[in-house]
Every structure is written in structure tokens, then in C-alpha cells.
C-alpha positions in Angstrom: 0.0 0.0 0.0 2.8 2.2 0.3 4.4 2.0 -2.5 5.5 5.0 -4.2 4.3 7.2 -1.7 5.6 10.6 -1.0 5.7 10.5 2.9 7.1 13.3 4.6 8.9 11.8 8.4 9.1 14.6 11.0 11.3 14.0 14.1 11.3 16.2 17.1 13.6 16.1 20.4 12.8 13.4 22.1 14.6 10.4 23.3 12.1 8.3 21.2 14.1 9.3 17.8 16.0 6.5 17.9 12.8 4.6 16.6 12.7 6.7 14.0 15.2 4.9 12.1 13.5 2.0 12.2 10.4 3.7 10.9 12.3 5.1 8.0 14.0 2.4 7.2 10.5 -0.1 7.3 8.8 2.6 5.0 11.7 2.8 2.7 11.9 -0.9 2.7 7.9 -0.6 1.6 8.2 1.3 -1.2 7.8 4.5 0.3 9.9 7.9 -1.1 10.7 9.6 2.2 11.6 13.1 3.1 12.7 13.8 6.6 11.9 16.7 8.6 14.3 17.2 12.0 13.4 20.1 14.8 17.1 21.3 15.8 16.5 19.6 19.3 16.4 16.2 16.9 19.5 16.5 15.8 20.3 16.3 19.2 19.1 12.5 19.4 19.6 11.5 15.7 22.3 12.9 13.2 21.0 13.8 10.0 23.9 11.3 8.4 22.5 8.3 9.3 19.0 9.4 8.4 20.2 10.7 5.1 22.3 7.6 4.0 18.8 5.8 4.7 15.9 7.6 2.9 18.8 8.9 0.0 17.9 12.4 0.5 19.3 15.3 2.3 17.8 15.8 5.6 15.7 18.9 6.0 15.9 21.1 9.5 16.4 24.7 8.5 14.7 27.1 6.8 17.7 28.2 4.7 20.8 25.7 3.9 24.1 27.1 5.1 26.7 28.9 3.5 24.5 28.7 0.3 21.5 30.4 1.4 19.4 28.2 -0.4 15.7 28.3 0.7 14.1 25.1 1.8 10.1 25.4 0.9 7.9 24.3 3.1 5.3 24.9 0.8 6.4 22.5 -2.2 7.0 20.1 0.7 3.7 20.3 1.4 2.3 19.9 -2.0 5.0 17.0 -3.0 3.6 14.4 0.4 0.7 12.0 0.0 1.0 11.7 4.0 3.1 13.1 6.8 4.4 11.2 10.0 5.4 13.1 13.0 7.2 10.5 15.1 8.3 11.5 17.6 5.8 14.1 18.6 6.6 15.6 22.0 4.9 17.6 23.5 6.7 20.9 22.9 5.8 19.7 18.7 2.2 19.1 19.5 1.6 22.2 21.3 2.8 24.2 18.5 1.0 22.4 16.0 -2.2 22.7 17.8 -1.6 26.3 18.0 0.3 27.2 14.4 3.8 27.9 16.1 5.4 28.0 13.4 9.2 28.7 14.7 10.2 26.3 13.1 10.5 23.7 9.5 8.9 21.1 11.3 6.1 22.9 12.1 6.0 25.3 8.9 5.7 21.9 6.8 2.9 20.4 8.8 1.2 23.5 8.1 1.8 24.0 4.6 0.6 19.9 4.3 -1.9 19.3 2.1 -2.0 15.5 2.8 -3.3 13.7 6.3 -0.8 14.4 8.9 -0.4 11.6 11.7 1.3 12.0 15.1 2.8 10.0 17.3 3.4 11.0 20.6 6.4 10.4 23.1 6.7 11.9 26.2 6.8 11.3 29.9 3.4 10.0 31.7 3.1 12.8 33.5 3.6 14.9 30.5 0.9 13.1 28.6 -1.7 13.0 31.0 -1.4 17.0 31.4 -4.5 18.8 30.7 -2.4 21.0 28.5 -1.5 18.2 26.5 -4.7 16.4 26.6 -6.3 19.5 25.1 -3.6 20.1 22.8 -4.1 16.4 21.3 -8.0 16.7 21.1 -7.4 19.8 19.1 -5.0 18.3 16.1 -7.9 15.5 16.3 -10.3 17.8 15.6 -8.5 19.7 12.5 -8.3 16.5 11.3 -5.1 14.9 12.3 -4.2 11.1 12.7 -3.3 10.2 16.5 -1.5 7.1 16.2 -1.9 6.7 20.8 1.4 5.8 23.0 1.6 3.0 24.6 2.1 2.2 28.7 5.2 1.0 29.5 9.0 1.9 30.8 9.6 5.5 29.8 13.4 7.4 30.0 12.7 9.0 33.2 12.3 4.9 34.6 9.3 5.8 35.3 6.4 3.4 34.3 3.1 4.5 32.1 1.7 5.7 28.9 3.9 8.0 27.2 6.0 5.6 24.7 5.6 6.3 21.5 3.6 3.8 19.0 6.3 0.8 17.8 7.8 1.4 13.9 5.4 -1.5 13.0 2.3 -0.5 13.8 2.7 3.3 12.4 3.4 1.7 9.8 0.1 -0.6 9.6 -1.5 2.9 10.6 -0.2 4.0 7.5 -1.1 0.8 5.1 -4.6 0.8 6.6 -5.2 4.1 6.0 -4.3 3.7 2.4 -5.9 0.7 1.9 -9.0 2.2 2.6 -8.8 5.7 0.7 -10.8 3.7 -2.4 -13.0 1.3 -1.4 -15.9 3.8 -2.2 -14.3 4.5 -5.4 -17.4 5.5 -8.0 -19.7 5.2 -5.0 -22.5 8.1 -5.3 -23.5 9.2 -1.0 -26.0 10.8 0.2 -25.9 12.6 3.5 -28.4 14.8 5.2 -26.9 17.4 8.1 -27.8 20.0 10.5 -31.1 20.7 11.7 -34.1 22.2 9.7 -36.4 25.1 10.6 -39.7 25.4 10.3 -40.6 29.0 9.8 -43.0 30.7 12.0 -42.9 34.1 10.4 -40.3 35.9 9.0 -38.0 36.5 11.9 -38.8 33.1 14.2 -39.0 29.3 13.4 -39.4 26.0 14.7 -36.0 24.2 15.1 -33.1 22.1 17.2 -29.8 22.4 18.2 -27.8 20.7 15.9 -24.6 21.9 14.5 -24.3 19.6 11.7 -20.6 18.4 13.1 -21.2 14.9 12.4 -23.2 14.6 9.3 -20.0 16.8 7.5 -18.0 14.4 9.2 -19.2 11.8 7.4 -19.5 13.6 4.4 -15.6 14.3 4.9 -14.8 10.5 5.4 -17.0 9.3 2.5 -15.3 11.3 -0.1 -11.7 10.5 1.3 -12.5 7.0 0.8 -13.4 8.1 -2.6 -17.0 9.0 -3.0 -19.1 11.4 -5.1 -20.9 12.7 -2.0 -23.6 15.3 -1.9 -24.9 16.7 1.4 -28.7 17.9 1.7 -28.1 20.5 4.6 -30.4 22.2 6.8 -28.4 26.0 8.1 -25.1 25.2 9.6 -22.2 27.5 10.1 -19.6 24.8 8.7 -18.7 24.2 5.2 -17.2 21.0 4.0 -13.7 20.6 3.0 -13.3 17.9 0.4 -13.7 18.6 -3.5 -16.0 15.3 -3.9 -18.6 16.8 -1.9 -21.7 19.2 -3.3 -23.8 20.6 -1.0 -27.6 21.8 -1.3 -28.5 24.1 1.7 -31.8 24.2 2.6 -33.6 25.0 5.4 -37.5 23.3 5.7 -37.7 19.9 6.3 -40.1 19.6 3.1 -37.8 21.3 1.1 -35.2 18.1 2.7 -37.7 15.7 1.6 -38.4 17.2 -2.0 -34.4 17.0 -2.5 -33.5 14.0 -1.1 -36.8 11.8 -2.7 -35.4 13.5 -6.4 -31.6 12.6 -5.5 -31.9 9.0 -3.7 -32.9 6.8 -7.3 -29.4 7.6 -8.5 -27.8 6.8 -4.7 -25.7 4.0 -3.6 -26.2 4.7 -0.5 -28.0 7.6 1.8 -27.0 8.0 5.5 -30.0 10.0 7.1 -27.8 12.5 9.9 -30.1 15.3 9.8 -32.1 16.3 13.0 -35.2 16.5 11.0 -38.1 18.8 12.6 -41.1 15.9 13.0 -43.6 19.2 12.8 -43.9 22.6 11.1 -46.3 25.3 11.7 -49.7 24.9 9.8 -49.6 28.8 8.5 -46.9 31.0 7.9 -47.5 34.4 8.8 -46.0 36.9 5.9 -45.1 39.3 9.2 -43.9 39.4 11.9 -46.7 38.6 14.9 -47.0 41.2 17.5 -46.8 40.7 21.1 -50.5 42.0 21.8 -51.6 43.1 25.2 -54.5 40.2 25.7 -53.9 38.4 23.1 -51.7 35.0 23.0 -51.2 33.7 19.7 -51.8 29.7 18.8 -49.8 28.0 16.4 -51.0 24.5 15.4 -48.7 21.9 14.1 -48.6 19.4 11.6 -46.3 16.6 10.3 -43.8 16.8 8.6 -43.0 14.0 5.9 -40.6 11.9 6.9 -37.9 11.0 5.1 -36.1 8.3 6.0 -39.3 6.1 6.1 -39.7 7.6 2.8 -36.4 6.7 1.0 -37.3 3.2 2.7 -40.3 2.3 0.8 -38.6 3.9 -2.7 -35.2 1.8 -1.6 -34.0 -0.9 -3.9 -31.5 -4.3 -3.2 -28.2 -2.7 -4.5 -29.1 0.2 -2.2 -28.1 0.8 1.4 -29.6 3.4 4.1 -28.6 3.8 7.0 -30.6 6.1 9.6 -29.9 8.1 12.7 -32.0 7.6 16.4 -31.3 10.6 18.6 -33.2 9.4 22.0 -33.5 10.4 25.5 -35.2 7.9 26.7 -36.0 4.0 26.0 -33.0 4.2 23.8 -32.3 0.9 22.4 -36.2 0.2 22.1 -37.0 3.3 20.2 -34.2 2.6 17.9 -35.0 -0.9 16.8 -38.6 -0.2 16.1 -37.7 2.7 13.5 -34.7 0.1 11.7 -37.8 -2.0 11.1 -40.6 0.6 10.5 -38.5 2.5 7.9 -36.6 -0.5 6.2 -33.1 0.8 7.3 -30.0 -1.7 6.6 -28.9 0.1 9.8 -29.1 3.0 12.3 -27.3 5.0 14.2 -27.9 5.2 17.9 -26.8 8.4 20.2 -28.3 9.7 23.3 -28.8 13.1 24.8 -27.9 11.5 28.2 -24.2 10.4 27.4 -22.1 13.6 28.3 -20.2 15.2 25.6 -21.9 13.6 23.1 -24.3 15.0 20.3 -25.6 18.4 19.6 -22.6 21.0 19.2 -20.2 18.7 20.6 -16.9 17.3 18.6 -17.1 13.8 20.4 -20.0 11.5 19.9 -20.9 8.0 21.2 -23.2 5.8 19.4 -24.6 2.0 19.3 -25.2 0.7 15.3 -28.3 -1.7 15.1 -28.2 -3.5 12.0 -31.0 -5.5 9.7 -29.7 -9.3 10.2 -29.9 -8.1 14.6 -27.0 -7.6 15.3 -25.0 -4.7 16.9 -21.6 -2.6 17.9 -21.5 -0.1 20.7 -18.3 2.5 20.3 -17.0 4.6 23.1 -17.3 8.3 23.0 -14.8 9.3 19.8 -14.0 12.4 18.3 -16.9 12.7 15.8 -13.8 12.3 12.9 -13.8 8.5 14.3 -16.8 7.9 14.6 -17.0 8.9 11.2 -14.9 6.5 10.2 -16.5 3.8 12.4 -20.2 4.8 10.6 -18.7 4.1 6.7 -16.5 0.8 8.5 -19.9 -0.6 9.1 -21.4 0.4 5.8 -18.4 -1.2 4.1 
């Protein structure tokens, strides 16, 4: 899988560098074409000889090569790497990553990257389980970035814990999996719905939720990196999505959802149904704004909405798959069993408002899949990029 891959290797100051010769030499050994990136402090652990005389390239550290003045561009660096490996990442690295230090080439190149960028930390337990650092490592995670975990075991200070950086092997099978999975929706046409819809009132108020759209656009993101035509049907979010493959068609009624996603679904491989629908909408409109009157307390009456999942479910065909969402507060697993039935989902999605730091406006989510054939997997509360990746695992 890595074979004639550009992969950039950054090394920072740690006593961990050492490994890092044994990850360059495995990814060489794999096929890779390897450019490595040393903070000064690395140099201090790891000559640039020995790392040059492996990969067969000069070792980058400064921004401008001595004597010659020649300019080392972080920016073609950038462009040149189909993925970038910072191993060792202490925690000095990650903290200026998370928060665009860029004193250095190390960090300049990462970002410059255009490519997925994962990190490795090494560091001392005590180090690691810092609140500093903790925050620090939940914030590359959510810009995106790969966290390849330490492990527990004996660190250089003798002391014993987590803090040892992941072995050369497996950041390298971090690496092969990754790749191995960037097209196995190659051709596949997605469709997502994301964010909440609402159901206008009059001109200035409306019926709606709190949903941010975090993880539908999340796995929007993760279906097009794996190489699908993806196209979003979003209710009003303040984020935009990132990757190339994906259209999006902002809306903001849940019937205007419904018109969109009934039209778009017969050419669909699959549909993921993310959006916190509104179940009801006012029965009039009013074309102004509605008056706070002195005696008078205005009634609005509801009806339903249509819905859509049950919908696409009735329209849905054997080569297609659709896969629902269940966002319950109570009766959980119940609730979310009887709609995988009563809309003919292959699957849904469960999350609950009770689980702290999960759902609306958060950037971690936990969730339960109940599929057709029965069966289920429950995932622990994940950065919503991973639980992403989880949601199109099962779909695969």
C-alpha cells in the first residue's frame, strides 16, 4: 500500500528518535519515497547522516541551507507528500502544531501539508496525561489529524506508564490501513443529510433544534476521502465541508429536505439519514412578523412533517443501502429498533442526549449501530472524525 508514496517523516527532540530509524528504514523498505523533517532539538538525538544515508535524500531542518543560502520550501514540501508522519511528537511539537507555532521547518511543513498528517506522541506519563496536553491532542484530532496513541510501559525517566511512542510496525500498519481504505468507495455516489431544519414561524422566528451539523459533514468528509461522489442535503449550519467530492444543497425546511432528497436517492448508492429533522412545522406561515398583543396569546398549530427516511425506505432498492440516525432520551435501544424496522433501514445509528459530551454542538460523539440481520456494535465516546470512520467501517 505504500508504495511509491511521497511521505514526509518529521522528528522532534525526544529520546524516542531513535525509533525513527527504524520507521524510516521499514517505509523505505515498503516502497515508500521519504523526506525527513528534523526540529534542531532532533538533531540532538539523531544525526541527519544516518537518516540521510537511509531515505537517500538530504535531511531537511532549517529554513535556509548554510553557507548557500538556499531556501528550503515548506510549501512545495507540502504539495509534494501524499501523507506526513510526525514521530516523535513531543509535546513541545504538538503544542505548536495545535496552536500554528510556526518557529520552526517542522512545524511550517505540517502547516503547509496538504495531505493527512499523523502523530505520534512520546513523552513522559506525567507529561501526557497533562490537561495542557490532553487539550492540545483533542485539538489536532479535531482539525483532522491522525493520533497514532502511545503506549504504557517503561519511559526514560524509569518511570512506568503511557507516554511511549507507537512501535515502527504499527505506524506503519496505521499508514497501510489508511491507504488501503482511501478507495474502497471509489465511483460510489453518498448521500448525506446534516444539521437541523427550521420550520418557519414568520419571518424573523421558526421551529428548530440544536444541531450543528458536526457529524453529518463528518461523514461527508470520510466518505469522499475514501473516494466518493458525496452530496450533502443540509439544513443551516455555520460549517462548510472541506473535500472537493462533496456538493452541498442548503436548505432549510424539512419539506424542502424531503423534495431534494426523494429526487436525489434513485441515483444513490447509499444515503445516511444524519439530519435532526423537525417531526412538525407550523400549519400557517404568517407573511409578518406577529405582534406581542396586550390580551392576546397567539396559537400556532402543528402538523407533520414528511418523513424522510421512512420515505427513501419504501422507494429503496436491493443494490441500495440506508442507514438512519435515532437521537433518543429515553427507552434508547427500544426506540431505535422499532424505527430500523418501521422504515426499512439496513442500519441506524444510535446516540443519546444522556451520554455527556456527546451529540448536539459537541466534537465527540458515542453511538450504538443496530443492524437488519440483529445484530449490533456499541463504540465509546470518539472524536466525531472517528466515529466517522466507524459509521462508513460498518457500511463497508
Amino acid at each position: 500500500m505504500l508504495q511509491g508514496k511521497h511521505i514526509i517523516l518529521g522528528i522532534s527532540g525526544g529520546i524516542a528518535a531513535y525509533k525513527s530509524v527504524y520507521l524510516l528504514r521499514l517505509l523505505i523498505k515498503a516502497g515508500a519515497e521519504v523526506q525527513v523533517v528534523i526540529t534542531p532539538a532532533g538533531k540532538e538525538f539523531i544525526t541527519p547522516v544516518t537518516l540521510s544515508a537511509l531515505s537517500g535524500k538530504p535531511v531537511v531542518s532549517e529554513f535556509f541551507t548554510a553557507n548557500t543560502g538556499q531556501w528550503n520550501s515548506h510549501v512545495d514540501l507540502g504539495l509534494w507528500a501524499d501523507a506526513m508522519v510526525i514521530a516523535p511528537a513531543t509535546a513541545s511539537t504538538i503544542a505548536k502544531m495545535a496552536n500554528g507555532v510556526a518557529d520552526n521547518m517542522l512545524i511550517t511543513t505540517y502547516l503547509s501539508a496538504k495531505a493527512p498528517v499523523f502523530v505520534a506522541p512520546a513523552m513522559d506519563l506525567d507529561m501526557f496525561a497533562h490537561p495542557t496536553t490532553t487539550r492540545n491532542i483533542d485539538l489536532l484530532r479535531s482539525y483532522g489529524n491522525h493520533i497514532i496513541e502511545p503506549t504504557s510501559g517503561e519511559l526514560a525517566s524509569h518511570l512506568v506508564g503511557k507516554g511511549r511512542m507507537a512501535e515502527p510496525e504499527s505506524i506503519v500498519a496505521h499508514l497501510e490501513q489508511f491507504f488501503a481504505s482511501a478507495q474502497d468507495l471509489a465511483g460510489k455516489n453518498v448521500l448525506i443529510t446534516a444539521g437541523p431544519t427550521y420550520e418557519k414561524i414568520d419571518p424573523v422566528r421558526f421551529i428548530g433544534n440544536y444541531s450543528s451539523g458536526k457529524m453529518g459533514y463528518a461523514i461527508a468528509e470520510e466518505a469522499a476521502r475514501r473516494g466518493a461522489n458525496v452530496t450533502i442535503v443540509s439544513g443551516p449550519v455555520s460549517i462548510k465541508a472541506q473535500h472537493e467530492s462533496i456538493k452541498v444543497i442548503g436548505i432549510e425546511s424539512a419539506r424542502e429536505m424531503h423534495q431534494h432528497c426523494t429526487q436525489l436517492f434513485p441515483a444513490m448508492d447509499i444515503a445516511i439519514m444524519c439530519a435532526a429533522v423537525a417531526d412538525y412545522a407550523p400549519a400557517q406561515q404568517f407573511d409578518a412578523k406577529i405582534k406581542r398583543e396586550k390580551d392576546e396569546i397567539p396559537t400556532i398549530t402543528l402538523v407533520k412533517n414528511p418523513d424522510i427516511a421512512a420515505d427513501l425506505g419504501q422507494m429503496k432498492t436491493p443494490r441500495q443501502k440506508l442507514i438512519g440516525f435515532a437521537l433518543e432520551t429515553n427507552d434508547e435501544e427500544a426506540n431505535a429498533q422499532a424505527k430500523l424496522a418501521k422504515k426499512n433501514l439496513d442500519a441506524i445509528v444510535l446516540n443519546s442526549l444522556r451520554d455527556k459530551d456527546a451529540c448536539f454542538g459537541t466534537d465527540t460523539n458515542k453511538i450504538t449501530i443496530f443492524f437488519a440481520d440483529g445484530s449490533n456494535k456499541q463504540y465509546g465516546l470518539k472524536p466525531k472524525a472517528e466515529v466517522a470512520k466507524d459509521i462508513i467501517d460498518s457500511i463497508i
